[in-house]
Biotite code that builds the C-alpha atoms (Angstrom):
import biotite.structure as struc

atoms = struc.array([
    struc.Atom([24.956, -73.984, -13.571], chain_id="A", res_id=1, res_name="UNK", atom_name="CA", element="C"),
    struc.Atom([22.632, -71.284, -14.375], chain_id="A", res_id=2, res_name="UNK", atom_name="CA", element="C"),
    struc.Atom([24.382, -68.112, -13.092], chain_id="A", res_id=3, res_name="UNK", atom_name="CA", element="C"),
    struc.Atom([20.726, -65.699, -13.660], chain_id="A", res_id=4, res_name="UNK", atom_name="CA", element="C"),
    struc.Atom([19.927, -64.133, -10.479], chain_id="A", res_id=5, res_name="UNK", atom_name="CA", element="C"),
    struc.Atom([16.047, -64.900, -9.451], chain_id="A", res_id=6, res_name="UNK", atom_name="CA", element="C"),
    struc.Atom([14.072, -66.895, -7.003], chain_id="A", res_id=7, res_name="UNK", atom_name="CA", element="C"),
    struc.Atom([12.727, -70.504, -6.408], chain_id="A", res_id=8, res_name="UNK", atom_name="CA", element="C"),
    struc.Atom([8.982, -69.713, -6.104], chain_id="A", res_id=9, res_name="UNK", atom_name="CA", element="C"),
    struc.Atom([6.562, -72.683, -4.198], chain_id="A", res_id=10, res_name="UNK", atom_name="CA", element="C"),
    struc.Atom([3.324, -72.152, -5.886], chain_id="A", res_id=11, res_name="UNK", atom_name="CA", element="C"),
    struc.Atom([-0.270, -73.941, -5.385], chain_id="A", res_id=12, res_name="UNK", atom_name="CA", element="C"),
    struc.Atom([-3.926, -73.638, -5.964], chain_id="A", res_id=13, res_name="UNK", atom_name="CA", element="C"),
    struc.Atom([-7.201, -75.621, -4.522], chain_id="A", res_id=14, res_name="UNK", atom_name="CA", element="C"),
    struc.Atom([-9.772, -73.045, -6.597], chain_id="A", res_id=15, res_name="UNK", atom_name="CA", element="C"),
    struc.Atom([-9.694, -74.159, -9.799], chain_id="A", res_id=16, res_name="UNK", atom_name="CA", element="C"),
    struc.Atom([-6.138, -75.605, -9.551], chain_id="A", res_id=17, res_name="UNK", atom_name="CA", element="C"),
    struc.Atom([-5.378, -76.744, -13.334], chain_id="A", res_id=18, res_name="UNK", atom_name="CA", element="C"),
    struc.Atom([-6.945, -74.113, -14.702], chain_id="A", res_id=19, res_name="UNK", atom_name="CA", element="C"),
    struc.Atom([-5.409, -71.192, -11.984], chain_id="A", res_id=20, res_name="UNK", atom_name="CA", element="C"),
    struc.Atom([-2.493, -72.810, -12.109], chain_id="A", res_id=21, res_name="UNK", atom_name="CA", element="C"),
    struc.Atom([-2.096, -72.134, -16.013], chain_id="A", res_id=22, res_name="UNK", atom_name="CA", element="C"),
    struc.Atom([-3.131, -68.399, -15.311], chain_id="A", res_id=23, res_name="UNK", atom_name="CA", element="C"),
    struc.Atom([-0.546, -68.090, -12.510], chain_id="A", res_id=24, res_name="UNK", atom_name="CA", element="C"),
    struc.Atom([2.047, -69.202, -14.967], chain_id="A", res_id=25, res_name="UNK", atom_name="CA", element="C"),
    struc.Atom([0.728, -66.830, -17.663], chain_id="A", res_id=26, res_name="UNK", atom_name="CA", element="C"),
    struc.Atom([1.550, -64.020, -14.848], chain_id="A", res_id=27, res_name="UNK", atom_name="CA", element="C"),
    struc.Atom([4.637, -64.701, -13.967], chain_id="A", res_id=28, res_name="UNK", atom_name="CA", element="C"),
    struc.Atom([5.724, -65.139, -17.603], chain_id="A", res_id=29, res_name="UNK", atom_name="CA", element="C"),
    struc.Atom([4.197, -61.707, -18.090], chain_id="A", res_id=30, res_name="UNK", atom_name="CA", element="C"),
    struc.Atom([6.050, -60.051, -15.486], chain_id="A", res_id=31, res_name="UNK", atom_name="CA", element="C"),
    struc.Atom([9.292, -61.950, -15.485], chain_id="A", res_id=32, res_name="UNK", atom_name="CA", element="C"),
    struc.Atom([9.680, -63.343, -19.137], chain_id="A", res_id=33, res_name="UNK", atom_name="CA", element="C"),
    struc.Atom([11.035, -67.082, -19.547], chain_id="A", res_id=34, res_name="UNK", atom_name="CA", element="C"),
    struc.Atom([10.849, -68.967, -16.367], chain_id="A", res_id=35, res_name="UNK", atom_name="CA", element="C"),
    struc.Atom([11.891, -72.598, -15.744], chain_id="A", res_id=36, res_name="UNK", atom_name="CA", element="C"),
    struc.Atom([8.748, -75.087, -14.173], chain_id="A", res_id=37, res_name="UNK", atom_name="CA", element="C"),
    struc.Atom([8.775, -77.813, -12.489], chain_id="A", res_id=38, res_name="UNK", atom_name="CA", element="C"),
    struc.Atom([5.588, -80.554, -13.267], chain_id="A", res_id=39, res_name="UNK", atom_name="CA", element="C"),
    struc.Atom([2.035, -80.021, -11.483], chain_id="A", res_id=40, res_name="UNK", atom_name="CA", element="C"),
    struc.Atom([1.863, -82.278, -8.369], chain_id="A", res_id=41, res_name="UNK", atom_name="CA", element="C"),
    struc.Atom([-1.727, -83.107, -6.809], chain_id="A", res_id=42, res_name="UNK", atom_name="CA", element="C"),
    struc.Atom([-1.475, -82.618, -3.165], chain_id="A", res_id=43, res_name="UNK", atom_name="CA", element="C"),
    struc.Atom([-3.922, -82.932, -0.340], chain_id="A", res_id=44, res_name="UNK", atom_name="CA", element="C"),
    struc.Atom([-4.174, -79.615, 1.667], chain_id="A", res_id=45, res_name="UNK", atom_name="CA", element="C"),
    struc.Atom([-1.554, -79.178, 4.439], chain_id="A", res_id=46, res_name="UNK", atom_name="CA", element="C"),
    struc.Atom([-2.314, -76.944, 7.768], chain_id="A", res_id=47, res_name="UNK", atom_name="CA", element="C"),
    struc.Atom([-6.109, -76.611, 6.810], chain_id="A", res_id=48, res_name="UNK", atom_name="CA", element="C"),
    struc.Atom([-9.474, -78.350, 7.010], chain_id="A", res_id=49, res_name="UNK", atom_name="CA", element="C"),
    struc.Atom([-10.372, -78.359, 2.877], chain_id="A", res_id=50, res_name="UNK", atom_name="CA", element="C"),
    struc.Atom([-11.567, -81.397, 0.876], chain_id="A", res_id=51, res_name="UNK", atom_name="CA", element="C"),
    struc.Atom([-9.912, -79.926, -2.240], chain_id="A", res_id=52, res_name="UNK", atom_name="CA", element="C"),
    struc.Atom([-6.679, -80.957, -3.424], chain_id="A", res_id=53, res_name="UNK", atom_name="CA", element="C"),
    struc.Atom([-3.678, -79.009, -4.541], chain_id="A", res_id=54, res_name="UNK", atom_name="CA", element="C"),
    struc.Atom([-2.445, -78.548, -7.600], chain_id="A", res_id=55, res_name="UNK", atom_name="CA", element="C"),
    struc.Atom([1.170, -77.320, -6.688], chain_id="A", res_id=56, res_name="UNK", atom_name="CA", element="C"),
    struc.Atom([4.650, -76.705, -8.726], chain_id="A", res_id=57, res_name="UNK", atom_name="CA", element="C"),
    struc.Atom([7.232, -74.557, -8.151], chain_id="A", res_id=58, res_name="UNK", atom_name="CA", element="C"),
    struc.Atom([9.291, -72.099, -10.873], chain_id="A", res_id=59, res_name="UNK", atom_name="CA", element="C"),
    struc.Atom([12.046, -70.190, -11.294], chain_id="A", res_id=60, res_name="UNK", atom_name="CA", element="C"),
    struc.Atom([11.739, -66.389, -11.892], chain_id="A", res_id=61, res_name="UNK", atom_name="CA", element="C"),
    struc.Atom([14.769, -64.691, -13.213], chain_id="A", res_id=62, res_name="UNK", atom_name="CA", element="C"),
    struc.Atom([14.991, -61.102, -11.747], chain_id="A", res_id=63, res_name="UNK", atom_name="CA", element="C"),
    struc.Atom([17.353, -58.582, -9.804], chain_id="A", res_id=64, res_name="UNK", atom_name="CA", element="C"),
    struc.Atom([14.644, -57.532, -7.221], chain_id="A", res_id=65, res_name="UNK", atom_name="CA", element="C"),
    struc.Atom([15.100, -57.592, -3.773], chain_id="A", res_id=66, res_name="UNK", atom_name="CA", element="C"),
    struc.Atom([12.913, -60.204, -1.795], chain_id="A", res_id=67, res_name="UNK", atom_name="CA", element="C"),
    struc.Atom([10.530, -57.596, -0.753], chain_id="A", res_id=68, res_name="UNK", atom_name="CA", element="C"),
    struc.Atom([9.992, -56.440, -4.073], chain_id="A", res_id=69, res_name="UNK", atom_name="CA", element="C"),
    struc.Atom([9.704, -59.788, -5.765], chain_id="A", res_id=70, res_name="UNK", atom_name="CA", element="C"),
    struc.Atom([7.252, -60.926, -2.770], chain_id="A", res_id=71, res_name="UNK", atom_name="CA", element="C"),
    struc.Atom([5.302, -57.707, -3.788], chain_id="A", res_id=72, res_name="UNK", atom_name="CA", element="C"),
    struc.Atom([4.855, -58.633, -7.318], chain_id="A", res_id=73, res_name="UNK", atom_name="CA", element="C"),
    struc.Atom([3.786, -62.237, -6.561], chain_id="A", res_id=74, res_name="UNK", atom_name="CA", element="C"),
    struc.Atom([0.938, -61.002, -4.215], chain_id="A", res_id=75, res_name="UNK", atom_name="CA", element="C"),
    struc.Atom([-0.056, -58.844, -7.112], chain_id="A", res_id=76, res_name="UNK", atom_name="CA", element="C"),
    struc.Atom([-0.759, -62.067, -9.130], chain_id="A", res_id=77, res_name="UNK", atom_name="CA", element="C"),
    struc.Atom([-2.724, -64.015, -5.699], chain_id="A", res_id=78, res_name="UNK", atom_name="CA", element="C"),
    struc.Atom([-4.814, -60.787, -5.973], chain_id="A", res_id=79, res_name="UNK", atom_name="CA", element="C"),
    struc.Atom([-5.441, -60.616, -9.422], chain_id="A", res_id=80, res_name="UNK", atom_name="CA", element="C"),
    struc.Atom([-6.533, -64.336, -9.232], chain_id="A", res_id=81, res_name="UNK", atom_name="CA", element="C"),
    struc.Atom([-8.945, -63.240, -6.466], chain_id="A", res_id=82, res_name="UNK", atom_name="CA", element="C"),
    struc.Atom([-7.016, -64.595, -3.193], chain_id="A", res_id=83, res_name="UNK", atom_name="CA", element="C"),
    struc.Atom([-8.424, -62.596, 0.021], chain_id="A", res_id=84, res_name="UNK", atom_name="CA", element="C"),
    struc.Atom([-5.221, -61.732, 1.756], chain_id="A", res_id=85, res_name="UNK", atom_name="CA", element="C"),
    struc.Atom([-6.974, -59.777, 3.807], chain_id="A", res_id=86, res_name="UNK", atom_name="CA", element="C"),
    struc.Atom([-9.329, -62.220, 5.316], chain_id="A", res_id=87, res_name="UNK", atom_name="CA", element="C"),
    struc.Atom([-8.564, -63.341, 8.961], chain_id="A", res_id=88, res_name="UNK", atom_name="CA", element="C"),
    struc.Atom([-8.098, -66.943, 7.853], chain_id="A", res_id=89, res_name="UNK", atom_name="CA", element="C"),
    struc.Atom([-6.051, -66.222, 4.294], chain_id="A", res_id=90, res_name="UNK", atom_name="CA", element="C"),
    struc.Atom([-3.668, -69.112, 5.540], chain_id="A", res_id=91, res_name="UNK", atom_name="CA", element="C"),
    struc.Atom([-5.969, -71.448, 6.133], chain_id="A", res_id=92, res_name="UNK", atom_name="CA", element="C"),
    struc.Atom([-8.526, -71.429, 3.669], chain_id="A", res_id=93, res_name="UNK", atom_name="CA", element="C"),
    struc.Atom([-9.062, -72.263, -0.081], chain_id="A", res_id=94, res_name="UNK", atom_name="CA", element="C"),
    struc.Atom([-7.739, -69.595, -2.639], chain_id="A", res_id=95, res_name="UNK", atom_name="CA", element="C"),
    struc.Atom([-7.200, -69.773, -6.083], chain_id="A", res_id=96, res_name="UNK", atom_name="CA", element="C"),
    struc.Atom([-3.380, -68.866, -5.712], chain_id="A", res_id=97, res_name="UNK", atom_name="CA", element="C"),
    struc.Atom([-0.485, -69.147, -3.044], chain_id="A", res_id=98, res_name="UNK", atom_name="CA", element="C"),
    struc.Atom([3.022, -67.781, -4.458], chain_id="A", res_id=99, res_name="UNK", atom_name="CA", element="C"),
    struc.Atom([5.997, -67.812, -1.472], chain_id="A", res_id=100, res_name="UNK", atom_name="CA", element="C"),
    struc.Atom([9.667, -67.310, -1.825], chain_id="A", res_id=101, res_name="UNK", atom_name="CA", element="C"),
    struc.Atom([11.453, -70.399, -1.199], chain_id="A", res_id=102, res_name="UNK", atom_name="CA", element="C"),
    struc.Atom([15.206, -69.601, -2.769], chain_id="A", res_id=103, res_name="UNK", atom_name="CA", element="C"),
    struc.Atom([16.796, -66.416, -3.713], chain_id="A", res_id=104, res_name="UNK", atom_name="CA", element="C"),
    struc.Atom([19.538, -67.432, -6.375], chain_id="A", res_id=105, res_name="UNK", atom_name="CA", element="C"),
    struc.Atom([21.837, -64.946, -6.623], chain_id="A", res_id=106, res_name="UNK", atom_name="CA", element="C"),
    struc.Atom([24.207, -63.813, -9.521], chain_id="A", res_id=107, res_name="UNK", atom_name="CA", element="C"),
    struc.Atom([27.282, -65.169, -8.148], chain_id="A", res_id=108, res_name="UNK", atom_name="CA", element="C"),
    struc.Atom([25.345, -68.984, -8.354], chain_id="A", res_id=109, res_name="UNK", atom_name="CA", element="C"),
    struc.Atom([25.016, -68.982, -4.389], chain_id="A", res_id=110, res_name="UNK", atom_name="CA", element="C"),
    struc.Atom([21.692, -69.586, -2.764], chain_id="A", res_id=111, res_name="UNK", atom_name="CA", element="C"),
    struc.Atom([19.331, -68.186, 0.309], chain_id="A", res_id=112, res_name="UNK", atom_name="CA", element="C"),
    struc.Atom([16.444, -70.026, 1.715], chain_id="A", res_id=113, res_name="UNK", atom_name="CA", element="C"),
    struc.Atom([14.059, -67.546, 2.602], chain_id="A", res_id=114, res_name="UNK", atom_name="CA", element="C"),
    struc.Atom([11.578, -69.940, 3.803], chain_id="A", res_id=115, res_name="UNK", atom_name="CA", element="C"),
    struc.Atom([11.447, -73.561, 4.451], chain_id="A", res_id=116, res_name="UNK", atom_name="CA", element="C"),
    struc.Atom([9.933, -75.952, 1.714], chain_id="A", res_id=117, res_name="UNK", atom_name="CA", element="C"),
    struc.Atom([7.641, -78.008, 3.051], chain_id="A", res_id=118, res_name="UNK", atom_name="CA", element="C"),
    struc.Atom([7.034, -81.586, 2.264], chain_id="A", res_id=119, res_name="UNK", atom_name="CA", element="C"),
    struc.Atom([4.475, -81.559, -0.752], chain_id="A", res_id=120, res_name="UNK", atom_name="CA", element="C"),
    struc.Atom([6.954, -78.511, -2.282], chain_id="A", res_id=121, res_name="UNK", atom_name="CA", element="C"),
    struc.Atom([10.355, -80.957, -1.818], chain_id="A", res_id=122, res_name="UNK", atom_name="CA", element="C"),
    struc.Atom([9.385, -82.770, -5.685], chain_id="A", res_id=123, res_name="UNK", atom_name="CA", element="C"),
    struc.Atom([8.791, -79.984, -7.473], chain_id="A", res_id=124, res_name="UNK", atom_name="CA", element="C"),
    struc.Atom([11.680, -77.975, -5.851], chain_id="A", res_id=125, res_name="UNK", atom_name="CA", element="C"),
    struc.Atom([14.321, -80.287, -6.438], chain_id="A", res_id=126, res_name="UNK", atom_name="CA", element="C"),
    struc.Atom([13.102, -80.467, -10.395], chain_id="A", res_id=127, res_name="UNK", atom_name="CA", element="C"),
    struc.Atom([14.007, -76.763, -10.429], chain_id="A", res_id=128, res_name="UNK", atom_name="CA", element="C"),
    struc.Atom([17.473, -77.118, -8.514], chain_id="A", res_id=129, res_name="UNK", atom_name="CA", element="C"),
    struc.Atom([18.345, -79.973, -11.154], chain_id="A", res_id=130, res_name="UNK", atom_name="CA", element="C"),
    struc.Atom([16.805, -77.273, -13.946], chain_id="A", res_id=131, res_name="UNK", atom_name="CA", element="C"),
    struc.Atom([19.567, -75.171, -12.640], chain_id="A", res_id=132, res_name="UNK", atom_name="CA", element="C"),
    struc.Atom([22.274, -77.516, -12.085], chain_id="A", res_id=133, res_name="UNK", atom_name="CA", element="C"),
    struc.Atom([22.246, -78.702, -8.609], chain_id="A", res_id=134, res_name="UNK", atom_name="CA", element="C"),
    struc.Atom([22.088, -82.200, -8.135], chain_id="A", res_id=135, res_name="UNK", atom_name="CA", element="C"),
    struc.Atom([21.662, -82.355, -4.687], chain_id="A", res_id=136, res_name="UNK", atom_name="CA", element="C"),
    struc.Atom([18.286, -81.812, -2.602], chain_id="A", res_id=137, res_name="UNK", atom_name="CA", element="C"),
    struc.Atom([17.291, -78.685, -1.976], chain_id="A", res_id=138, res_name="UNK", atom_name="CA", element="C"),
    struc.Atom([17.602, -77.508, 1.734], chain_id="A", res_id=139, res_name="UNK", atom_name="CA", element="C"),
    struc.Atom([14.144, -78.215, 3.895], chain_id="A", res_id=140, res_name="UNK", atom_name="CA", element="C"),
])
């Protein structure tokens, strides 16, 4: 079991997805050095009216931060991509990058959901948990 202490991130894109996707990576390699993937999945947007797809995937980011502080750095990376966070309908409309905290591994190999993965994230989630030595389903 991988005993680094880090976070399950749920990741997508409708703006560009392939090619935001790759630069999303790129960031988070940047800020947190080697992180485990799981593969790109093509989605359909969820809790919005969009006609473009998803390209979503989820990673593992080894780090010590506190959620807060992890959270912080991932909207650093939306807003470097050019998401609007502060647009009335941020949730709801297309963006170039979404990056939530799903899991907070900590050191110890025990886990926290911080929120709860949705559907089109389950796939991609449970490739990380088996990446990291859990067999079972992730919670969700």
């Amino acid at each position: 079991m991988h005993l680094a202490p880090g976070y399950v991130l749920g990741i997508g894109s409708n703006l560009d997805p392939q090619r935001n996707a790759r630069r999303i990576v790129e960031h988070l390699r940047q800020r947190f050095g080697e992180i485990l993937l799981s593969r790109f999945h093509v989605t359909e947007p969820v809790g919005m009216e969009s006609q473009r797809p998803f390209v979503n995937f989820c990673a593992f980011v080894p780090t010590g931060l506190e959620p807060a502080a992890c959270k912080a750095d991932c909207i650093a990376i939306e807003l470097a991509l050019g998401r609007d966070r502060e647009h009335p309908a941020s949730k709801t409309r297309d963006r170039p990058a979404d990056i939530d905290l799903l899991l907070h591994i900590r050191a110890d190999g025990g886990r926290i959901e911080l929120e709860p993965i949705p559907s089109y994230l389950a796939e991609p989630a449970a490739e990380i948990m088996a990446q990291l030595g859990w067999r079972e389903a992730p919670p969700g």
